[in-house]
N, C-alpha and C positions, 0 to 999 in steps of 0.2 A: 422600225429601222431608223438610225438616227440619221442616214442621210436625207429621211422625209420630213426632219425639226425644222420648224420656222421660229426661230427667236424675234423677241418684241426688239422694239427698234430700241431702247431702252440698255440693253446686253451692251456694253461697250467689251467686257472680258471674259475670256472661255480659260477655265482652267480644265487641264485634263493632268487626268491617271497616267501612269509611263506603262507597266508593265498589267498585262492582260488588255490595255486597254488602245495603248497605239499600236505596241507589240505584246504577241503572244510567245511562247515557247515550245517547243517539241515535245518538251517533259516536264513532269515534273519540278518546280522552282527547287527544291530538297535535290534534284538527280544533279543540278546544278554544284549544288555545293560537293557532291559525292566525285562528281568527274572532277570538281577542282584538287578535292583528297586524291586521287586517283593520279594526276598530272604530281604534286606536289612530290607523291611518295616517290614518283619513278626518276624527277626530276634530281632530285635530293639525296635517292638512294636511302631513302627509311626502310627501318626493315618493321614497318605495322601493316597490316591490312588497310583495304577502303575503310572498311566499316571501322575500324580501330581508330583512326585519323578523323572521322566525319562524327565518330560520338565524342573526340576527345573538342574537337571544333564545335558542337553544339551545346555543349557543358560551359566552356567559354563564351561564347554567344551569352547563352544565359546568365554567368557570371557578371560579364560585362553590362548587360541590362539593367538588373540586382542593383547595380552600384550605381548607373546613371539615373536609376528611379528615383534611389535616395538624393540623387545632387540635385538634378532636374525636375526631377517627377515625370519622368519621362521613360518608358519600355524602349530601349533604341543604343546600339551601339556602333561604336567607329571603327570600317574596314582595319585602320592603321593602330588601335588597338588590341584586334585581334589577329592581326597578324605579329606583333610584338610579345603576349602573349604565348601562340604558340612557337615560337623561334624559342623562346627562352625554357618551354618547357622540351623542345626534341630537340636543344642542343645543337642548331643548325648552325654551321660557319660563312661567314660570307665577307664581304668586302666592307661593307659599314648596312647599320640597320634599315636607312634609305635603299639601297639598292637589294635589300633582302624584302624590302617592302614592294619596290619596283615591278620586281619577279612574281610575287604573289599578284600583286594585283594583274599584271600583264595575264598571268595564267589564268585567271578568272572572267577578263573580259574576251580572252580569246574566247570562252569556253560559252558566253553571253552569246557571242556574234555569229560562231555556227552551230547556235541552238535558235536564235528566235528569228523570225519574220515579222514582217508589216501586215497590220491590218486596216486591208484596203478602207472599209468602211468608217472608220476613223479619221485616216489619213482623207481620205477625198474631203468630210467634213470641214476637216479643220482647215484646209487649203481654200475651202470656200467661205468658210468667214475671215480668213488672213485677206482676201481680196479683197472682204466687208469691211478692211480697215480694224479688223477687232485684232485686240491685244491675246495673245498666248500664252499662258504661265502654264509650264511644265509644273504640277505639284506631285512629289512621290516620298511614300514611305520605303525607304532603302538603306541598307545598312555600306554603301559604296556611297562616294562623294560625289556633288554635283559636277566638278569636274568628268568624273570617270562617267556619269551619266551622258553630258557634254561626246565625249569621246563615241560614247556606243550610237546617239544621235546621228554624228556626224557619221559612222559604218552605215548611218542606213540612208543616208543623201538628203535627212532633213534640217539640215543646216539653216534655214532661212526660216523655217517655221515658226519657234517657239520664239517670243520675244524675251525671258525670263524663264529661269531653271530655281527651282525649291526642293531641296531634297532633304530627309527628317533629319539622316544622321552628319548633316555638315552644322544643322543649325540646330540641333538636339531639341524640336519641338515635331511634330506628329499629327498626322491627319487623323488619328488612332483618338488622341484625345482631343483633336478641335486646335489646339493652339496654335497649328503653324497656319490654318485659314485665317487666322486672328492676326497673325503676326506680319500675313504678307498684305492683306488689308490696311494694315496701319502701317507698315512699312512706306507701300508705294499710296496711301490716303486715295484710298479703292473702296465707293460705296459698295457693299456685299451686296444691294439689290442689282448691278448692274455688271454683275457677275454671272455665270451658267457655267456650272462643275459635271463632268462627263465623268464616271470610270465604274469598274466593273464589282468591286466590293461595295456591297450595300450599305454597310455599316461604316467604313470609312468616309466612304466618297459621296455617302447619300445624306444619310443621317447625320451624321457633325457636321457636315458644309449645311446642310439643313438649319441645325441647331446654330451658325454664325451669319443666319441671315441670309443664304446663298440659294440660289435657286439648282438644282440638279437634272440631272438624268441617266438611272443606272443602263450600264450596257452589258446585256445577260451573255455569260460564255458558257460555254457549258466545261465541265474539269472534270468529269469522268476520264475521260484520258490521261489525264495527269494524274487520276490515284491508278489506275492499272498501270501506268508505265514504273512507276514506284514501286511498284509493288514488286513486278515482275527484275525490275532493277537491284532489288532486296532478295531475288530467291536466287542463290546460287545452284539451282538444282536444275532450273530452267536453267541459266546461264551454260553450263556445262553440257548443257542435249544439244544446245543452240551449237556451239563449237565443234563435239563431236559429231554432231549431224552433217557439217559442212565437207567432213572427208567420206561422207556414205552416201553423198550426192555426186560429188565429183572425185569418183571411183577408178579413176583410172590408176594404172601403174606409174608406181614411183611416187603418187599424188602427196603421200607423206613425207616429204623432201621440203615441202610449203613449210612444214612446222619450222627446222631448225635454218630456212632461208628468213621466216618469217621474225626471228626472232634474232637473227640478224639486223634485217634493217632497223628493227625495233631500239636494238641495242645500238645501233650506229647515228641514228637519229636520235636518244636521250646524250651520247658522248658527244655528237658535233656539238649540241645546246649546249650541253654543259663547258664544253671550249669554246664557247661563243663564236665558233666557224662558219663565214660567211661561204666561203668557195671548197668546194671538193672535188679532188679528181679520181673517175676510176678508174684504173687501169685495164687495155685490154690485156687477154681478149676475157677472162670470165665477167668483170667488171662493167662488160656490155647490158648482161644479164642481169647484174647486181643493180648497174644503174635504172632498169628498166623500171625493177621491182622499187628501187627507194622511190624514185621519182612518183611512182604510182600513191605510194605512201603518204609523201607530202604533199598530194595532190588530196587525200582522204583528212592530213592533218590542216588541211587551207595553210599552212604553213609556205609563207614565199622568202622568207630571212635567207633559206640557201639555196644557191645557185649550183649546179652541177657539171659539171666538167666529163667526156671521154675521152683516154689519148692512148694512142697506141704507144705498148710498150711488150716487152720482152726481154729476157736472156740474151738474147742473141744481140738487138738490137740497141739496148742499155749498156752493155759490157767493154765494147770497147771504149765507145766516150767517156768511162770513169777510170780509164791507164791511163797514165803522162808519162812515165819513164820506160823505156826498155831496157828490161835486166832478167836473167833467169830465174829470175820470182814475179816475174810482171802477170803470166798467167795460172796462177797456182790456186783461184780460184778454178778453173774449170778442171786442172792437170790435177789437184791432187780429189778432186769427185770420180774421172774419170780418167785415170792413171794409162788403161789401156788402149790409145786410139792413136791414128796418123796424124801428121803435119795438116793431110786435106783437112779433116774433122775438125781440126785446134782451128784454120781459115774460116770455116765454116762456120765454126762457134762462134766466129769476130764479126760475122758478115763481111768476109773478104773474097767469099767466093768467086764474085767475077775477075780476081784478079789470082787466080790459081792458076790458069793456064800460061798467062805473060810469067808469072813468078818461075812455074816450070823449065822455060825458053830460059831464061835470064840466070838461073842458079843451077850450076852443072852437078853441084857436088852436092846433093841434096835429094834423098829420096822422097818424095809427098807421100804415097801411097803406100807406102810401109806401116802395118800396123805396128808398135813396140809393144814388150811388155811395160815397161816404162819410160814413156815419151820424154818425158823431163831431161833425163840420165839420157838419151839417147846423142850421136851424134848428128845427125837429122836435124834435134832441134838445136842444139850450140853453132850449127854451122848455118842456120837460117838467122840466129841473133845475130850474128857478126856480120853480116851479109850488108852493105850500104845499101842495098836497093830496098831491103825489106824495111831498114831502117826508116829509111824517109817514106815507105809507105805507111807504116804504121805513123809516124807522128802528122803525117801529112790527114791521113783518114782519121783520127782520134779527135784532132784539133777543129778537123772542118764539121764531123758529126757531134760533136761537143756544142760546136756554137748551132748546129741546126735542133739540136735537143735544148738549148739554153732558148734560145728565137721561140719555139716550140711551148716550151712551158710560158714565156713570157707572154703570147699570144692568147693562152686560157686565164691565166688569173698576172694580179700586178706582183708587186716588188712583194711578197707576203711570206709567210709562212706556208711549205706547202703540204697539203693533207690528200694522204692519197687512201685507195679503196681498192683492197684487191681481196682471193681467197686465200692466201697464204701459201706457204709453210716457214720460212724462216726469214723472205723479206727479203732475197737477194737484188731481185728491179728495183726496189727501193735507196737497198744500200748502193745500188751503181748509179740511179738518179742522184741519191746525196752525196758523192763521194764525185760525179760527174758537174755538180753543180755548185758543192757548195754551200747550199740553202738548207735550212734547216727543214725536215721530215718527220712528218708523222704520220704513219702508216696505223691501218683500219682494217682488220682482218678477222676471217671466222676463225683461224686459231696458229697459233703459234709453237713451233715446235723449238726442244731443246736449243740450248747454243744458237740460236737467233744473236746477229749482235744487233748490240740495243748501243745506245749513246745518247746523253743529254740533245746531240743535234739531229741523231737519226732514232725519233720514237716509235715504239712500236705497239701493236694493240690487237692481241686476240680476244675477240667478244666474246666469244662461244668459251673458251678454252685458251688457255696457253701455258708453256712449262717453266715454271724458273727454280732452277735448284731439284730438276728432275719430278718435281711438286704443281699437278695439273691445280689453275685455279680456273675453276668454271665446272663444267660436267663433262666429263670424259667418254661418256655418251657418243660427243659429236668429234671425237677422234676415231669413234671404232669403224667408219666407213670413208675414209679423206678422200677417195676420188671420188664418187658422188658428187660433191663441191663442185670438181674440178671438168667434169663429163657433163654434169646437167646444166651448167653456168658455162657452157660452149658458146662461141660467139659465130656470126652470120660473116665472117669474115677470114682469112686467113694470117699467118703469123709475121709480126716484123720482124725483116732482116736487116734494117739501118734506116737511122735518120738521115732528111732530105730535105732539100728547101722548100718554102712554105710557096702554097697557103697548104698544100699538102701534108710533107714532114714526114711522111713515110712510107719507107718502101716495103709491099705486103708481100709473103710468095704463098699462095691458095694453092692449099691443098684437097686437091679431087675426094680422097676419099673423108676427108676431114668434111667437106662442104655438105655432100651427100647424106651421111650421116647424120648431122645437122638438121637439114632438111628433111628428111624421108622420118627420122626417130626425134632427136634431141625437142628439138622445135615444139612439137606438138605435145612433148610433155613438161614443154616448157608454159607452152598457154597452159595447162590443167592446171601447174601449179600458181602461174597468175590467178586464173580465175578463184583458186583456192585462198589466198593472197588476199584477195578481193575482198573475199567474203570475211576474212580475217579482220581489216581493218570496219569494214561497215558494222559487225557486233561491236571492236574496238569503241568506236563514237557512238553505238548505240549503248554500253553499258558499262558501270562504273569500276569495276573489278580492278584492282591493279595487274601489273604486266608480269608480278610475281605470280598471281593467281590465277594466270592467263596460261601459264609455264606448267604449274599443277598441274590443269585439265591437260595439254597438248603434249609435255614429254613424255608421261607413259603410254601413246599411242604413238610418237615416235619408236621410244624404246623398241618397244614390240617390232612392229613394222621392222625395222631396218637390224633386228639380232633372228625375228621368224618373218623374213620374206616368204611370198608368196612362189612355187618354182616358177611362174610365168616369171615374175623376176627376174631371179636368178638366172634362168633362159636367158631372158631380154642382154641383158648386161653382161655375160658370159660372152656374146657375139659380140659385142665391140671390142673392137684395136685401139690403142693407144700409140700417136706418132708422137717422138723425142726431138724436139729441134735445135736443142743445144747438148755439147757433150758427144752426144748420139744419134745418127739417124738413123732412124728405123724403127718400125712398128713393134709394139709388144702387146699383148693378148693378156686381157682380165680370167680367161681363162685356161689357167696350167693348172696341170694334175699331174701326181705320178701313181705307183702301184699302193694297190692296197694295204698290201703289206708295210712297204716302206714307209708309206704316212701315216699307220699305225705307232711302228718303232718309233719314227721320230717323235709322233704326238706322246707315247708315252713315254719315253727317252725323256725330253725337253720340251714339254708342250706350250711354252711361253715364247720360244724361239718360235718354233714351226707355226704359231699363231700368229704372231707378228710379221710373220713372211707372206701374208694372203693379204689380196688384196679389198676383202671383202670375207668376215670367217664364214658365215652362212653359204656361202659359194663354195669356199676350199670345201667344207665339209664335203658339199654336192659333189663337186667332181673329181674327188679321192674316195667317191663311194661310199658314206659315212654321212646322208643329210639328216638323220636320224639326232646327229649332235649337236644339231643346231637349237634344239630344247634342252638338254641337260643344259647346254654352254649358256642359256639364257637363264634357268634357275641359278646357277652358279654365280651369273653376273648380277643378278638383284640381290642373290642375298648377300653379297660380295658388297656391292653398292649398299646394301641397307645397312651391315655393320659399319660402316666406315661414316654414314652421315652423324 
């Protein structure tokens, strides 16, 4: 045990080994470079494999050694020319070569800091001859610079220890052939006898400091660990049991929903890095859920660069603070969605609810409660525009929830750019936040539907999927179920009807059967799919695979899952309501059927229409009698999907 060495009084300087010998690592030193492949590809958006990126980087490697034998006579290459190397060979664009260099390195030492620990029995050593007054020289063979060594020291609080850092590849000489003992000897005019070299390669650390005079002693690790973790790191066949096994442990219903949540956050956290986004807001209420999951995420990536934000938002709530003028086009957002509703409903939709009944008292000529076929056209509504009273309610309400929404955002993040996080469909909270604010937006979504407006100041971003030019980019997959998104990413809370002054900022109105729901269903499979989650990123850090390969394994047991549900299922979900809080209120039911017959005719008639009108096809099949089609409709769709890739 080296904490039981007594050095002769003689020993003025302890050199040690960096790697295996103050720290260890979890895996394999090889798994290292593999996760940095791994990080680079997803970072980057390459379209190569781990293994494609990690043989094209050890070729290089190689290369680079080749060439510094000839200059140097030295086996040893520099981080900052292999990273220039391969930038130049995959074409990678970046801001200038330095900060392409930046990024790699940064990804490399992250990948250093939550892979290795301290070894205690090292560390206590060396702290007990730092008291003896003896000098410290870090000596390591490493192809990273003493600097970036510096860096991973100070992650681990031993900053005061090492009086002197050596490392091969800053000074292109090698513990491998003896010259860098030589060179730091005559450097700092360091008799070699009064010297005592610790580290865990025999041949390095023993034998060449040997051979310069140096006194030693090896520290035996044992690396059987490290060729299994290798190994097992290299068999994608393990990898792939490992993944699917994780959804035949935690079995519950719905439990396959973890896949395309999972690959969400996945996709949301590569696009905020690559926006270099410090703050993110997610909107409620599914955004509650979303956030729970990211946060969980960055919490498995030690990642702390970004901060996260909640804020209550909604339709209802966001809508009026982005009108400024009153004119008979002022609401033509909600009038021409929902053409058919009264005056009450249009209040409703603004959050002017509590001021429906004074409105009633105060405007004689005005029916609320009339349903029109078209409100717009109606007299109802031209005789409320004109109306002074409604006049100065609305600009009075607009102005004052405008600046409690402006207060509001300004409270979560500073003067910035705002990046928001919601599940989608076209981004309407967003366009009334930007359109309400002012500030520029960019919006983060599972997917995005047609006719979404987009604008240089209001961005928008379907990960999963989105349409442009009627042309889905991403997998169409994760359109074929969109309330899912929106039912299992329910939030603990109920819906906003306006903003209010802070520290609050908003007014909720909780709905019973919304809550209950939540509670008694949503909730608990909303833990399964956390826990499923879980397990997702812990394989993530434990193996090299990229997230494209990740995707392989995990969307054909999506697929399946969510085109052949289980009936428990289908049951399950068939029994939830859906409440409307904008436009409409009132519940509507996941599960409508009509006769057998008729959903025949239509499905043969026009079965692209009548499929598109379900909310779920594996369902309509069920309860128009017909669950039998839920298999053809899935051969159809692969091989559907297979011609077209």
């Amino acid at each position: 045990m080296i904490n039981e060495l007594t050095l002769t009084d003689n020993i003025e300087f302890i050199f040690t080994d960096f790697f295996d010998t103050v720290v260890s690592r979890k895996c394999h030193p090889e798994e290292i470079k593999r996760k940095w492949c791994k990080n680079v590809i997803e970072m980057y958006d390459i379209d190569l494999a781990t293994e494609e990126l990690y043989n094209l980087r050890i070729n290089i490697e190689a290369e680079l050694c080749y060439v510094n034998n000839e200059l140097y006579s030295e086996i040893e290459f520099k981080y900052i020319d292999l990273c220039s190397r391969l930038s130049n060979i995959l074409d990678i664009t970046c801001e200038d070569s330095k900060s392409l260099y930046s990024s790699f390195l940064d990804i490399e030492l992250e990948i250093e800091k939550n892979n290795q620990y301290l070894n205690d029995d090292v560390i206590s050593f060396l702290k007990k001859q730092k008291k003896q007054n003896k000098k410290i020289y870090l000596v390591s063979d490493f192809y990273l610079s003493d600097t970036s060594i510096s860096k991973l020291i100070e992650y681990h609080g031993l900053d005061g220890v090492f009086d002197e850092i050596f490392v091969s590849s800053t000074l292109m000489k090698t513990k491998r052939s003896g010259s860098l003992y030589k060179h730091i000897t005559d450097k700092e005019n360091i008799d070699p006898k009064s010297v005592f070299m610790i580290g865990d390669n025999h041949y390095n650390d023993i034998v060449m400091s040997n051979s310069n005079g140096i006194h030693a002693h090896h520290i035996i690790r044992d690396f059987s660990l490290y060729n299994q973790s290798l190994s097992n790191d290299k068999n994608i066949k393990i990898i792939k049991n490992e993944y699917r096994k994780i959804l035949k442990v935690n079995s519950g219903i719905f439990s396959w929903m973890s896949i395309p949540l999972f690959f969400f956050i996945k996709k949301l956290y590569l696009k905020l890095k690559k926006n270099k986004v410090k703050n993110v807001i997610f909107l409620a209420r599914e955004g509650e859920f979303l956030k729970e999951l990211f946060d969980l995420y960055l919490v498995y990536r030690g990642d702390e660069s970004i901060q996260t934000h909640y804020m209550y938002a909604s339709r209802r709530g966001t809508y009026l603070p982005s009108l400024f003028e009153l004119n008979e086009d002022t609401f033509d957002k909600v009038l021409n969605q929902y053409p058919t509703i009264s005056l009450t409903t249009l209040l409703n939709s603004l959050g002017l609810s509590k001021y429906i009944d004074g409105l009633k008292k105060e405007i004689k000529n005005v029916e609320f409660e009339n349903v029109h076929l078209n409100l717009k056209l109606s007299d109802d509504f031209k005789n409320l525009l004109k109306n002074d009273i409604f006049k100065e309610l609305f600009q009075k309400e607009s102005e004052i929830r405008r600046k409690h929404l402006s207060d509001y955002m300004n409270s979560l993040i500073a003067n910035e750019d705002i990046h928001l996080v919601d599940v989608g469909w076209k981004g309407s909270i967003q366009d009334n936040i930007q359109s309400a604010l002012n500030r520029k937006v960019c919006g983060y979504y599972c997917g995005i539907l047609p006719n979404a407006k987009i604008t240089s100041e209001n961005v928008k971003s379907g990960l999963l999927f989105e349409y442009i030019n009627n042309k889905c980019l991403g997998d169409p997959i994760f359109n074929e179920f969109r309330a899912s998104f929106e039912v299992f990413c329910a939030a603990s809370h109920g819906s906003l009807i306006r903003y209010v002054d802070g520290p609050i900022f908003g007014d909720l109105e909780d709905n019973p059967y919304e809550l209950q729901l939540y509670r008694d269903k949503i909730r608990p499979i909303q833990i399964n799919i956390k826990n499923v989650i879980t397990a997702y990123c812990k394989l993530e850090n434990k193996y090299s695979i990229s997230f494209l390969d990740i995707q392989r394994i995990l969307k054909p047991i999506y697929k399946r899952n969510i085109l052949i549900p289980s009936s428990i299922e289908i049951d399950e979900f068939s029994s939830y309501k859906h409440y409307e809080n904008f436009g409409v209120f009132n519940y509507s039911s996941f599960n409508s059927e009509s006769s057998r017959v008729l959903y025949l005719k239509s499905l043969i008639k026009n079965p692209h229409l009548t499929l598109a009108k379900e909310w779920w096809k594996p369902m309509g099949f069920r309860n128009n009698g017909f669950s039998i089609l839920k298999y053809p409709y899935y051969l159809i769709y692969s091989l559907f999907k297979k011609s077209n890739n």
